[in-house]
N, C-alpha and C positions, 0 to 999 in steps of 0.2 A: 316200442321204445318210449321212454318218458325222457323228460327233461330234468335237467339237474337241480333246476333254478327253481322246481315246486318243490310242497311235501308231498313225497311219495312213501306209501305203505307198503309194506314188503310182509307179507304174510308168511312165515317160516315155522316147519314145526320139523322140530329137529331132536334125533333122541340120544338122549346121553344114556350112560350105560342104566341109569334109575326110571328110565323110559317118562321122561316130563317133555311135554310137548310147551315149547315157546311158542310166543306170538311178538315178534320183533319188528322195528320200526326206522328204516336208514331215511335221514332227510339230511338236507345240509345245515350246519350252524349257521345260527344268525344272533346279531345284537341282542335280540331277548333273550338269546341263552345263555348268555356272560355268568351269570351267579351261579346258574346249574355247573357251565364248564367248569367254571374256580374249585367249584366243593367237590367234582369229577376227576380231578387232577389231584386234589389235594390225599381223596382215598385211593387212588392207583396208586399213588405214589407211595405211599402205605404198606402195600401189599406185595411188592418186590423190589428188588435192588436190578432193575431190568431197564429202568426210566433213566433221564439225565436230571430227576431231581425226587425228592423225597416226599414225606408226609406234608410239610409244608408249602409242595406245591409250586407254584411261581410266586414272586413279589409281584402282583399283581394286581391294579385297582379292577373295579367292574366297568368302571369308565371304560380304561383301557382295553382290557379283554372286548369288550362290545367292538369299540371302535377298531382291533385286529380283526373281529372275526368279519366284520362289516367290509374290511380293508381285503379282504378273501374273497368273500363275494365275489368284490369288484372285479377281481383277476380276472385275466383273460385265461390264464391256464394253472389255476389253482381250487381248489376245492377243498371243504373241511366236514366231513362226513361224523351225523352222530348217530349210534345204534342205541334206538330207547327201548326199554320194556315196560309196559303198566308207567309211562311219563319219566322214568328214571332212566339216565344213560348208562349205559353199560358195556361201551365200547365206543370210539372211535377212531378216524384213520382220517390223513390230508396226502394232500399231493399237495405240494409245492415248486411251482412253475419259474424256472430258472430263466435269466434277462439275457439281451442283446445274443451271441453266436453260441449259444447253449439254453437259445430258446424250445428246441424241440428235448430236453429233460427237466425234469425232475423229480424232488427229494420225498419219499415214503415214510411217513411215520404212523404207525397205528399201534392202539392200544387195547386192553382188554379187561375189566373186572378179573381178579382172579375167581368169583366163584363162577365166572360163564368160560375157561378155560376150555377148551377141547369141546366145544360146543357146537360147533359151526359159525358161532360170531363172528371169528378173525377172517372167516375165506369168505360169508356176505360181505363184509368190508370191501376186503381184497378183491374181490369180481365186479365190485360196482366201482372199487379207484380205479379197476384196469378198465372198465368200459369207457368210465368219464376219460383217461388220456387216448384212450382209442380215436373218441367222439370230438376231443377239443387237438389233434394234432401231436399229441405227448409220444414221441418216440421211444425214449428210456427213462426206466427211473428206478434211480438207487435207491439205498438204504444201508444205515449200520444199524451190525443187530450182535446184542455180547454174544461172543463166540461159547459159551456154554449153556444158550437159551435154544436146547433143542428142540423146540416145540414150536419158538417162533420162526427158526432156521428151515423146518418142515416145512410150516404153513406156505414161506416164502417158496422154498424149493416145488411144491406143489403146483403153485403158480408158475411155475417155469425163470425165478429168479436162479441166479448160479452165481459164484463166490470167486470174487476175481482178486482178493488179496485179503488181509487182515493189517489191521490200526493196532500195531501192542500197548498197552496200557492206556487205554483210550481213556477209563475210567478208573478212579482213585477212590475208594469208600474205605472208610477209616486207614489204615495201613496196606490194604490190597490189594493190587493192580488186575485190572478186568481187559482183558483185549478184546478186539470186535472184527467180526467179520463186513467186509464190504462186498455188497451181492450188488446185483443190477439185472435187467430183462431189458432188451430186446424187442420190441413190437413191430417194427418194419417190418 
């Protein structure tokens, strides 16, 4: 077992259908990764209508990004996980550890380059955020995910997430209403 709180290497060679073997990298963010995150969010955001923000990213200084991911760290039951390849992030995923009589959940968000897609990225993710609430107490943790992202609905369902309602028109991009499914797991 390794600890959270280093960097750990995660040697993975994973084959997509063009048989390219990765060598990928899950550590946790920290303050010196503020400017990688920013330019990481800013190209995901780019690359689908899947995110709750776009090309632009967050309004966000690098100050602040430091001082958030720093402020994660600190948690007791939160976590912000990046997958690097060759120094370049190419996915990430958090848990987010919810306060006072809903301290045993919280909140899933991961993301993915679109071109590491169907890769195996998204379920390294997903097996190291489900180890770390294993490891720190974390009972449940939700997540919304658009109800027509079948590929991120799988990942989850794979993991043994299950879909206990739908949010209609969660999300509004130009004129078109996007609903979202709301899943959660179970770890007790």
């Amino acid at each position: 077992m390794y600890g959270f709180r280093e960097l750990c290497k995660y040697e993975a060679h994973m084959n997509d259908r063009r048989k390219i073997n990765m060598s990928v990298e899950i550590r946790e963010a920290r303050a010196a990764d503020a400017e990688k995150v920013i330019a990481y969010t800013k190209t995901i955001g780019g690359e689908s209508d899947n995110l709750t923000f776009g090309s632009d990213g967050f309004p966000i200084t690098v100050e602040e990004e430091a001082d958030y991911l720093e402020s994660v760290h600190a948690a007791d039951k939160s976590v912000h996980l990046l997958a690097l390849m060759d120094g370049e992030i190419i996915a990430d995923g958090s848990l987010s550890g919810l306060p006072r009589r809903m301290s045993h959940r919280a909140e899933l968000g991961i993301a993915v380059r679109k071109p590491y897609w169907n890769k195996g990225v998204g379920s390294m993710l997903m097996q190291k955020l489900i180890d770390y609430a294993k490891e720190h107490d974390i009972e449940i943790i939700n997540l919304e995910v658009r109800s027509d992202n079948a590929g991120a609905i799988h990942l989850y369902q794979k993991f043994g997430f299950r879909s206990i309602g739908k949010s209609p028109a969660y999300f509004k991009i130009d004129d078109n209403y996007c609903d979202f499914d709301i899943m959660y797991i179970d770890l007790r």
